[in-house]
N, CA and C atoms as an extended XYZ file, in Angstrom:
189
Properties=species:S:1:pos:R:3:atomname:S:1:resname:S:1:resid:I:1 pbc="F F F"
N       118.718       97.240       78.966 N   UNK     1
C       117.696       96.318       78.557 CA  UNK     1
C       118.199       94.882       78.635 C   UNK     1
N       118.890       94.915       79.717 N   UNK     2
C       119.441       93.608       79.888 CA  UNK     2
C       118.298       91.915       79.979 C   UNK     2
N       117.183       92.875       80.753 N   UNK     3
C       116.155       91.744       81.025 CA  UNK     3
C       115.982       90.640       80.335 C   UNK     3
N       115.684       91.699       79.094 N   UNK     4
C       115.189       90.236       77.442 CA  UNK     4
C       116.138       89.515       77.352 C   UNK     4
N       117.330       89.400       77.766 N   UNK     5
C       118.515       88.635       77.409 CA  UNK     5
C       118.121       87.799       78.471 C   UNK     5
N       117.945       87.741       79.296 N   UNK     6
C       118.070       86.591       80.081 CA  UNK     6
C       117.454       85.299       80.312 C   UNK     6
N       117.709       84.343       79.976 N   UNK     7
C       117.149       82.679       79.751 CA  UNK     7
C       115.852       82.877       80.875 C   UNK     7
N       115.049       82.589       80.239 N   UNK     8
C       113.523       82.089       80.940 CA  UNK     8
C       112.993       80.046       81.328 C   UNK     8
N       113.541       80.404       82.386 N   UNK     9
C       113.177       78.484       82.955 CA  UNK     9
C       111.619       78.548       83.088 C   UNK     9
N       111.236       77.156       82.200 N   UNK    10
C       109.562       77.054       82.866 CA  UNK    10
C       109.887       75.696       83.847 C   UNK    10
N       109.489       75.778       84.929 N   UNK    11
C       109.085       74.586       86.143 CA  UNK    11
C       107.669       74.400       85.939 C   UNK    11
N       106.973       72.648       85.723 N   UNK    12
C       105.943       72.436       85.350 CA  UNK    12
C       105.711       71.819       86.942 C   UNK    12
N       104.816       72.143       87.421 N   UNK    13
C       104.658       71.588       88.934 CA  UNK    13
C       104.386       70.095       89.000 C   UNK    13
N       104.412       69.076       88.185 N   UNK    14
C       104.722       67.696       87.986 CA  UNK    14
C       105.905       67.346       88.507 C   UNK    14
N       107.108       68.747       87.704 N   UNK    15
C       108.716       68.446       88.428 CA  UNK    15
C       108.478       68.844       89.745 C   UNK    15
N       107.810       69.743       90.383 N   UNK    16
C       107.926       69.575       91.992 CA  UNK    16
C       107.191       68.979       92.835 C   UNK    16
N       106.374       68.307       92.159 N   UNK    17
C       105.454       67.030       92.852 CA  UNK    17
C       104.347       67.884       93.338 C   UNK    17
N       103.407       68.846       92.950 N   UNK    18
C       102.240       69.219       93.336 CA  UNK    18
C       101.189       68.783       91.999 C   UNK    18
N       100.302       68.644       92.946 N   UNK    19
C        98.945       68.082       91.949 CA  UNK    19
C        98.032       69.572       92.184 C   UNK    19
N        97.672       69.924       90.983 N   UNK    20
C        96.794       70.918       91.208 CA  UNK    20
C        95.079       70.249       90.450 C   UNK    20
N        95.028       69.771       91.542 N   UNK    21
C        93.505       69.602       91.451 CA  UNK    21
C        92.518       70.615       92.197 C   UNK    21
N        91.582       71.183       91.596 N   UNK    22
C        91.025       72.457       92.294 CA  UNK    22
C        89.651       71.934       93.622 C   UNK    22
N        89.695       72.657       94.049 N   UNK    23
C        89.553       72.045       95.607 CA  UNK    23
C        88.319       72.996       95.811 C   UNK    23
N        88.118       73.730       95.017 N   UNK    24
C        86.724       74.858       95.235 CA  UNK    24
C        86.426       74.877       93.868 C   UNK    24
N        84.500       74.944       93.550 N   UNK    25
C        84.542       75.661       92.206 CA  UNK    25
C        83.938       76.701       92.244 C   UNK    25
N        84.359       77.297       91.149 N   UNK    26
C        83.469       78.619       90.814 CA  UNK    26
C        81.841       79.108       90.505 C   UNK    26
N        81.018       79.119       90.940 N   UNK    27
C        79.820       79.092       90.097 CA  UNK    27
C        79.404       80.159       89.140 C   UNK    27
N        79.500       81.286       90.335 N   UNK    28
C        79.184       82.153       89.270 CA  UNK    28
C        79.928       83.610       89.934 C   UNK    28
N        80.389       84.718       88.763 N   UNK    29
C        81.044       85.948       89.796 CA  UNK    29
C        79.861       86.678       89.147 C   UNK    29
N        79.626       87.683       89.816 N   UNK    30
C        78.623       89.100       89.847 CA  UNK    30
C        79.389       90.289       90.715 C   UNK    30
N        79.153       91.148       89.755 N   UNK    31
C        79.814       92.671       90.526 CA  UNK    31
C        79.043       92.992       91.716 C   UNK    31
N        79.494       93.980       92.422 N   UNK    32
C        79.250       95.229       93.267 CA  UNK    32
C        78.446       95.992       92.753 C   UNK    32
N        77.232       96.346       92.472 N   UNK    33
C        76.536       97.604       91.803 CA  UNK    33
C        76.112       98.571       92.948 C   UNK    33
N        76.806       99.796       92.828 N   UNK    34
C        76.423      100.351       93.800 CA  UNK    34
C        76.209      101.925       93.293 C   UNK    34
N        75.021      102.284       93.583 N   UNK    35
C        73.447      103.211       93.390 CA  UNK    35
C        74.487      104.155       94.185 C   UNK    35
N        74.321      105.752       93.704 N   UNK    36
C        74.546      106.411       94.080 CA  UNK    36
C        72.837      107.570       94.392 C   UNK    36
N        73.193      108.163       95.618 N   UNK    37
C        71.642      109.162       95.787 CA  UNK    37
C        71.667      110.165       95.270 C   UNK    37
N        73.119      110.667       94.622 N   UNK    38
C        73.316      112.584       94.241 CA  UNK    38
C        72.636      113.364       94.854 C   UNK    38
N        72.775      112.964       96.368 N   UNK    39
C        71.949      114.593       96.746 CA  UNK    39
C        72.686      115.989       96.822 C   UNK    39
N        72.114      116.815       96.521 N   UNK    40
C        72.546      118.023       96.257 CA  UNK    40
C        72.237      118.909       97.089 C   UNK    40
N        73.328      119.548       98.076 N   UNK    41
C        73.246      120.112       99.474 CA  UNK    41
C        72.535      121.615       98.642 C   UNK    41
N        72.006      122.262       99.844 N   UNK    42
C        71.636      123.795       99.198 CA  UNK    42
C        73.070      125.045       99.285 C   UNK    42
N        72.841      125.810       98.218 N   UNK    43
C        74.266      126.444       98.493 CA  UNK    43
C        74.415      127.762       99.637 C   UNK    43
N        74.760      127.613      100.807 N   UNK    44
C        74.375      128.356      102.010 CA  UNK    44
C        75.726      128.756      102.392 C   UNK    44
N        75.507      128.964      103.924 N   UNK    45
C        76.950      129.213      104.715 CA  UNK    45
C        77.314      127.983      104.905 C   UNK    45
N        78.640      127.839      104.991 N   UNK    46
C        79.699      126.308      105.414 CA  UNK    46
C        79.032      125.370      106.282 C   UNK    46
N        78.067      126.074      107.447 N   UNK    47
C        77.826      125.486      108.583 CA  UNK    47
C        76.392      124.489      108.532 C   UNK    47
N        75.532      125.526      107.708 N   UNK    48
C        74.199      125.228      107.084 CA  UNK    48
C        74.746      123.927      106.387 C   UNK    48
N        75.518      123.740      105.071 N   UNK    49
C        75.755      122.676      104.548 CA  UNK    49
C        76.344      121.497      105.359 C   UNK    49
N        77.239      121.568      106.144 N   UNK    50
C        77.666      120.714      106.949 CA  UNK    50
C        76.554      120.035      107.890 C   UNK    50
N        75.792      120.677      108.219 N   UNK    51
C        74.724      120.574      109.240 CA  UNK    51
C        73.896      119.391      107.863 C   UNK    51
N        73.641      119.848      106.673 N   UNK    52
C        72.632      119.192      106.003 CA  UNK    52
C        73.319      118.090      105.269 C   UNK    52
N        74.875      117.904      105.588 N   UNK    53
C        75.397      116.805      105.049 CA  UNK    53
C        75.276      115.742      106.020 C   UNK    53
N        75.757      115.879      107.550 N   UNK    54
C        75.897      115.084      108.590 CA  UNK    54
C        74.377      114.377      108.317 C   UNK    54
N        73.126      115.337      108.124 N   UNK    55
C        71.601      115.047      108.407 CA  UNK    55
C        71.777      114.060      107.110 C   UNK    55
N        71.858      113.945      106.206 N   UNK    56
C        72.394      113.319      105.083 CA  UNK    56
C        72.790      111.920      105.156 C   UNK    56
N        73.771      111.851      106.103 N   UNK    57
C        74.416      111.036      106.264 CA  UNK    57
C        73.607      109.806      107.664 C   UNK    57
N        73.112      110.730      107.432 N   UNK    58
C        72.542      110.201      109.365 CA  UNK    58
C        71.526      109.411      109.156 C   UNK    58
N        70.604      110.276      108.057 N   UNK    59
C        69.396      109.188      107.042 CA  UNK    59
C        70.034      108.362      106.248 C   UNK    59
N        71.362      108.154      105.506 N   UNK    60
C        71.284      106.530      104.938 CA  UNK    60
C        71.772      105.663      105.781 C   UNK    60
N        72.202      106.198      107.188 N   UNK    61
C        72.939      104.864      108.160 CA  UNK    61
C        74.226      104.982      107.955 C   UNK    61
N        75.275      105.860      107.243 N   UNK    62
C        76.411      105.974      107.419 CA  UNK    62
C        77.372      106.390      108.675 C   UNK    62
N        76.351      107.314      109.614 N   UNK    63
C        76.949      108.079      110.319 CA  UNK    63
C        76.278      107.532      112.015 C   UNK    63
């Protein structure tokens, strides 16, 4: 636990000659909301479902 022992330097960016004046502002943040469809394949043979997932996929524009 050597870490905590060790001296912590703060550098104030005045000592290295940068001006932080902000150059963009923020207005506003808003999430990602993203809607899920839950569709629920029928429970068949492997091939049947695959077939009705691709079709699935094909109607929202993913595929």
């Amino acid at each position: 636990m050597e870490a905590g022992k060790k001296p912590m330097h703060e550098i104030k960016g005045a000592d290295l000659g940068i001006d932080f004046i902000p150059v963009n502002q923020i207005r506003a943040l808003k999430g990602f909301v993203m809607n899920r469809k839950n569709i629920i394949l029928n429970q068949g043979s492997a091939a049947d479902e695959v077939k009705e997932l691709a079709a699935a996929l094909r109607k929202e524009g993913v595929l």
